[in-house]
C-alpha positions as CSV (number, residue, x, y, z in Angstrom):
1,X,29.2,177.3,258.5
2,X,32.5,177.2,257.9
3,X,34.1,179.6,255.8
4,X,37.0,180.5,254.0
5,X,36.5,183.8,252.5
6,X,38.2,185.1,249.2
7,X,39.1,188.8,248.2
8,X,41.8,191.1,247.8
9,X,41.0,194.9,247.3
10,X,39.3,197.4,249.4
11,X,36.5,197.0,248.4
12,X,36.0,193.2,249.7
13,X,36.7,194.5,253.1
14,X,33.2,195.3,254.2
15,X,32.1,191.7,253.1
16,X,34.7,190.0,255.3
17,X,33.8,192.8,257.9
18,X,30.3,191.3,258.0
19,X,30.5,188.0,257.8
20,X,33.7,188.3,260.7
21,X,30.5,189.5,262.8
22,X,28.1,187.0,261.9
23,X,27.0,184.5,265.1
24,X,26.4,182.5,262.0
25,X,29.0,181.8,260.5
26,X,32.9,181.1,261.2
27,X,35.5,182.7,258.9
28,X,38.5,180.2,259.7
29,X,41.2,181.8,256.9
30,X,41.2,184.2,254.2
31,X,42.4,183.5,250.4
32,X,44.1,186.3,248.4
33,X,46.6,187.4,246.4
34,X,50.1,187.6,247.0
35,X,51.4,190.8,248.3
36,X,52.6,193.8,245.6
37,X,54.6,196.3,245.0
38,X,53.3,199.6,245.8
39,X,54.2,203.1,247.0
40,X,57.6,205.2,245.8
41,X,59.8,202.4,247.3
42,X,57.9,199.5,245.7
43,X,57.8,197.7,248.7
44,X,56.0,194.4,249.0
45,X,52.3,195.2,250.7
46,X,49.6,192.7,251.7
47,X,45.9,192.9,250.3
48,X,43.4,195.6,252.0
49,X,41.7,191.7,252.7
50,X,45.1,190.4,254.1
51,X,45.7,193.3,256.4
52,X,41.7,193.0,257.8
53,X,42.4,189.5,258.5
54,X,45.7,189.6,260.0
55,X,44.0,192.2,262.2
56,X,41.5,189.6,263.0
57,X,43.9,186.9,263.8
58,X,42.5,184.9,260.8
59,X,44.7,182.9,258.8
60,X,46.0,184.1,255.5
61,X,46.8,182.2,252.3
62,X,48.2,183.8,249.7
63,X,48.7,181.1,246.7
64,X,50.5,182.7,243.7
65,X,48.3,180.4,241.7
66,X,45.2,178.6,243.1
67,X,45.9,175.5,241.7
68,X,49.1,175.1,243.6
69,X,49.1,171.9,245.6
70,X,50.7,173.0,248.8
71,X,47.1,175.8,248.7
72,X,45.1,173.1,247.7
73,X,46.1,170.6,250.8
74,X,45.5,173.0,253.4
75,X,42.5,173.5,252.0
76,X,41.1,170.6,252.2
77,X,43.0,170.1,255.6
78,X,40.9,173.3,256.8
79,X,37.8,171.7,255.6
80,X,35.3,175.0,254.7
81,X,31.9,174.4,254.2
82,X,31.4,177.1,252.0
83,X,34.0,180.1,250.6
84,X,32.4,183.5,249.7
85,X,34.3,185.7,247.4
86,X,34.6,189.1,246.5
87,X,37.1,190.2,243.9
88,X,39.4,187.7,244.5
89,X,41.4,188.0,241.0
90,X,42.2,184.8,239.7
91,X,40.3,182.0,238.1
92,X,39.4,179.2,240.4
93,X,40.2,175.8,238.4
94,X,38.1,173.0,239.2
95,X,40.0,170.7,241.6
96,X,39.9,173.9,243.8
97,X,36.4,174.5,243.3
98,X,35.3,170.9,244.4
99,X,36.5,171.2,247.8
100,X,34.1,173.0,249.8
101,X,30.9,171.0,250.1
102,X,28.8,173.6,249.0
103,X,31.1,175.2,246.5
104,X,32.6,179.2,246.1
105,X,29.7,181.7,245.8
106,X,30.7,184.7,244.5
107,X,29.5,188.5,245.0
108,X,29.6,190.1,241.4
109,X,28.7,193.4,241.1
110,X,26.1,193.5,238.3
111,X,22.7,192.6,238.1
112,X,23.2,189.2,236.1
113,X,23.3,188.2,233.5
114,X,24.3,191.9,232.4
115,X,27.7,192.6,232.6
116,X,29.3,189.5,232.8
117,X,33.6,190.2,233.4
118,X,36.1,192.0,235.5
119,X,34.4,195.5,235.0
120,X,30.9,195.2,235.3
121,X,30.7,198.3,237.8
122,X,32.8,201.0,235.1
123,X,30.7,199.6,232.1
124,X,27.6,200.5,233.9
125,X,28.3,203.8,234.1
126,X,29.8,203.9,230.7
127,X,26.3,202.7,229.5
128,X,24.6,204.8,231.2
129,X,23.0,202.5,233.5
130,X,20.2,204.3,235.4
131,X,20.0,201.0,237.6
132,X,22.6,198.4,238.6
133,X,23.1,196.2,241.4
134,X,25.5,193.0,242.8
135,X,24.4,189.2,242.3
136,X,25.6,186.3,244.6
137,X,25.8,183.3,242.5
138,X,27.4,179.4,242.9
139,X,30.9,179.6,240.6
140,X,31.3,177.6,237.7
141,X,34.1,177.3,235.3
142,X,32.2,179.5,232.7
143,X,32.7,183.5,233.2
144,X,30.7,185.0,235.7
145,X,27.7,182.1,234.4
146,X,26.6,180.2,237.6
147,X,23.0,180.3,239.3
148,X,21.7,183.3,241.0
149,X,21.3,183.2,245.3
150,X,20.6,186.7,245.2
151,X,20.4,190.5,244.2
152,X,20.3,194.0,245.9
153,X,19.4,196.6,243.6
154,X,21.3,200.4,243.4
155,X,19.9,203.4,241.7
156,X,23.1,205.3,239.2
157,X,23.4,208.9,240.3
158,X,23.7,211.0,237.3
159,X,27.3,212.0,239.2
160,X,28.6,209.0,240.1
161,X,31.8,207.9,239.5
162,X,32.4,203.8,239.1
163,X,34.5,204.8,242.5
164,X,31.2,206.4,244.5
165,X,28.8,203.8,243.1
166,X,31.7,200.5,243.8
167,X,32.0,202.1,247.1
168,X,27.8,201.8,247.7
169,X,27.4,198.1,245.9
170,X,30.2,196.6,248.1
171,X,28.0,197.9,251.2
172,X,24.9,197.1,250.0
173,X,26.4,193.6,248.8
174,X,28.0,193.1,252.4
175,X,24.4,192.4,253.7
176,X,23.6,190.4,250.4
177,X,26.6,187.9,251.0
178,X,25.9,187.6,254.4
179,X,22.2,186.6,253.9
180,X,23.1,184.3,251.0
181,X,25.8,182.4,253.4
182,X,22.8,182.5,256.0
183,X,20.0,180.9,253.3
184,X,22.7,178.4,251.9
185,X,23.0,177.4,255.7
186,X,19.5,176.5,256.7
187,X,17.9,175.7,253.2
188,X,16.0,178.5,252.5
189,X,17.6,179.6,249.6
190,X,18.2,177.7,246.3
191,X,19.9,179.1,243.1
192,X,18.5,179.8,240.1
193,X,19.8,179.1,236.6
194,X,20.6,182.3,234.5
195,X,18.8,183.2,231.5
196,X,20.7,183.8,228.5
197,X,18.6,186.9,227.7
198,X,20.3,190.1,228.4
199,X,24.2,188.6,228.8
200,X,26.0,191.4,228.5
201,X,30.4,191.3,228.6
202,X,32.4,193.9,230.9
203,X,36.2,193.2,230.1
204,X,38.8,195.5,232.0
205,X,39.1,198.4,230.8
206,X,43.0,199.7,229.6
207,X,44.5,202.9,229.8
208,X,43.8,203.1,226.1
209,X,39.8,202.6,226.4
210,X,40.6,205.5,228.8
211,X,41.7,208.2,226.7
212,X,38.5,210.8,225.3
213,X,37.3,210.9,221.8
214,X,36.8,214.7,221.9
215,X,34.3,214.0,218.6
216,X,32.3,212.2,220.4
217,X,29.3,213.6,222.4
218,X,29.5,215.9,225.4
219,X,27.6,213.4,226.8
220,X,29.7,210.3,226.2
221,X,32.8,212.0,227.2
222,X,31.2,212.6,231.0
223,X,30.5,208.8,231.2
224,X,33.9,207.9,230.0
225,X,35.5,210.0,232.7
226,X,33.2,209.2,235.5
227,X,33.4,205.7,234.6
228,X,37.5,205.8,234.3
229,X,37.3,207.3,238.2
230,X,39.4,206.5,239.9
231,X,40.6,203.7,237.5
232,X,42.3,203.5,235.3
233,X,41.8,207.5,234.9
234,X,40.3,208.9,232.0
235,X,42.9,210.9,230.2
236,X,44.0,213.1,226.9
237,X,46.6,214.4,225.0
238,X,47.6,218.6,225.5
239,X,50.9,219.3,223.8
240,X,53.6,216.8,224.1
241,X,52.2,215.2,227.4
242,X,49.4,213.3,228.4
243,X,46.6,215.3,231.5
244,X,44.4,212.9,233.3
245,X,41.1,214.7,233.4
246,X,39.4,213.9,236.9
247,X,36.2,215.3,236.7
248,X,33.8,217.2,233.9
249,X,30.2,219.2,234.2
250,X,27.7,219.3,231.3
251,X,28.0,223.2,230.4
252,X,25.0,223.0,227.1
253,X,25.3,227.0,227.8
254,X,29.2,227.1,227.1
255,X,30.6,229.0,224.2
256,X,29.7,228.3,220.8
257,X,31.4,227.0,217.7
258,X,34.2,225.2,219.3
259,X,35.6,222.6,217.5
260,X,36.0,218.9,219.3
261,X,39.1,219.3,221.4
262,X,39.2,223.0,220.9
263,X,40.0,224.8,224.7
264,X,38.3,228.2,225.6
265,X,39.8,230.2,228.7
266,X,37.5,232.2,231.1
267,X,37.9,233.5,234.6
268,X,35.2,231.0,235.8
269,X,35.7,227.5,233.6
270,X,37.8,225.8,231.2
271,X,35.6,224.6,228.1
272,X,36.3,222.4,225.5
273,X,34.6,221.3,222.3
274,X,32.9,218.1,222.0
275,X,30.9,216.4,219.1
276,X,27.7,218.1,220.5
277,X,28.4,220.9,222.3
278,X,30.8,222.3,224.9
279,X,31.6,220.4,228.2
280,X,33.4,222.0,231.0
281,X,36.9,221.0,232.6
282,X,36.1,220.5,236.2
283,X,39.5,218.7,237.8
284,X,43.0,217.8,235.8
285,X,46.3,216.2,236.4
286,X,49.1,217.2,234.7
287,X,52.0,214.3,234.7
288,X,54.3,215.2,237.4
289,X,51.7,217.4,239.3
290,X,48.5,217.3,241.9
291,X,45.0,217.2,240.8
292,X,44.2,220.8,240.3
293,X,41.2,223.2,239.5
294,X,41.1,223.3,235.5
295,X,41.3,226.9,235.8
296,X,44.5,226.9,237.8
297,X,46.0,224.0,235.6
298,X,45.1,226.4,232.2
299,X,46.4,230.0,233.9
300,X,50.0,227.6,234.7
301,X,49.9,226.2,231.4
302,X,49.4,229.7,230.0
303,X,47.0,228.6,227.4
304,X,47.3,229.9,223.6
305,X,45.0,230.4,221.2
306,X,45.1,227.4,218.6
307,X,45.9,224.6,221.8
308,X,43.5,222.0,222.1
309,X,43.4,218.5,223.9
310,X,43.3,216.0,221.5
């Protein structure tokens, strides 16, 4: 077939990657978003997906809105059969949708219908998933609702980050995409309808859904920050400034009687108080400064009895 593949950050490359090798299928131009500022001198940088293509000598549109008409008539001058898409970032509207004969199919990285939205991968975690996955389905104008092609199933590690398991599901979801295109091609695969049992919603989660409830459960607070890794960052207040806290360990045999928040100093680890019991600071970033060893952050910060994160 045909395609015209859709996707802008990293980790849409290895999709593209794979279906650029198929002897299947043809991937005549890319879709993604326009280039953005990035770096210290904000200069304008093309899409981890732009950059793959323009290394491939694949053409490159880069609407600033996919209903714009000028997108729309090369397009349907380019003629795809099919366009695959992997966190593309924009909603497709329906003129655009009706142009390839067999319509958009996207790779979502859930098992649907759970986790429906722009998260679904960071809200796993936070839920403390023990098994998640990625679905290709037909797009519709409903959120993340069209029939199923296909899953792949991954195992959550009791470490992972949203970052470590992302980086496995857009792998593992590579082969998935590249199968579906494959079944769409010769008939062998049809989708299935969705059932409505078990729709779960994964909105984006903001810098403010980052920050840790110290009251809450040791427990809890390690899924918040492994699922805020490496974005947006899970983070907290210490003083007047805000520390991005990078990475924690479940420490049940930490000191006793700390209050949620409340910071004890050893040679060895940073604890902190939590609504169960202590959890210890593994990696922090101060504002201005590198990620650091929490004991090196609290011997600079020349911690005082009475300081707590908050």
């Amino acid at each position: 077939m045909r395609l015209v593949f859709a996707g802008t950050p990293e980790v849409a490359v290895p999709a593209l990657d794979t279906l650029i090798a198929s002897d299947r299928h043809e991937v005549v131009a890319v879709v993604t978003r326009p280039d953005a500022r990035a770096g210290r001198g904000r200069h304008l940088v093309p899409s981890p997906v732009a950059q793959r293509a323009e290394e491939a000598g694949i053409e490159v549109l880069k609407p600033t809105r996919p209903r714009d008409e000028d997108f729309l008539a090369r397009l349907r001058e380019i003629g795809p059969d099919c366009c695959p898409v992997v966190a593309y970032g924009a909603l497709l509207p329906r003129v655009a949708l009706d142009v390839p004969a067999r319509g958009w199919v996207n790779l979502h990285f859930s098992l649907l219908p759970a986790w429906r939205g722009a998260a679904p991968v960071q809200h796993a975690v936070l839920a403390g998933d023990e098994v998640t996955g990625a679905s290709t389905f037909l797009i519709e104008e409903g959120l993340d609702s069209g029939p199923v092609y296909g899953v792949v199933t991954e195992d959550v590690r009791v470490t992972d980050t949203s970052g470590d398991l992302l980086t496995r599901l857009a792998f593992a979801g590579a082969g998935l995409l590249a199968a579906t295109m494959d079944g769409i091609e010769d008939g062998s695969l049809q989708a299935v309808p969705q059932t409505e049992d078990g729709v779960s919603l994964a909105p984006k989660i903001s810098v403010e859904d980052a920050r840790i409830d110290w009251t809450a459960p040791a427990l809890r607070v390690d899924r918040v920050v492994r699922a805020c890794t490496p974005a947006p960052g899970a983070w907290t207040g210490f003083r007047d400034e805000r520390l991005k806290v990078r990475s924690v360990a479940l420490a049940p045999d930490g000191p006793e009687g700390l209050a949620p928040g409340e910071l004890a100093v050893g040679k060895k680890a940073v604890h902190v108080g939590t609504g169960s019991h202590p959890i210890a600071l593994d990696w922090v970033q101060a504002q201005g400064k590198k990620p650091m060893r929490a004991t090196d952050w609290a011997r600079g910060a020349r911690i005082e009895e009475g300081d707590r994160l908050h």
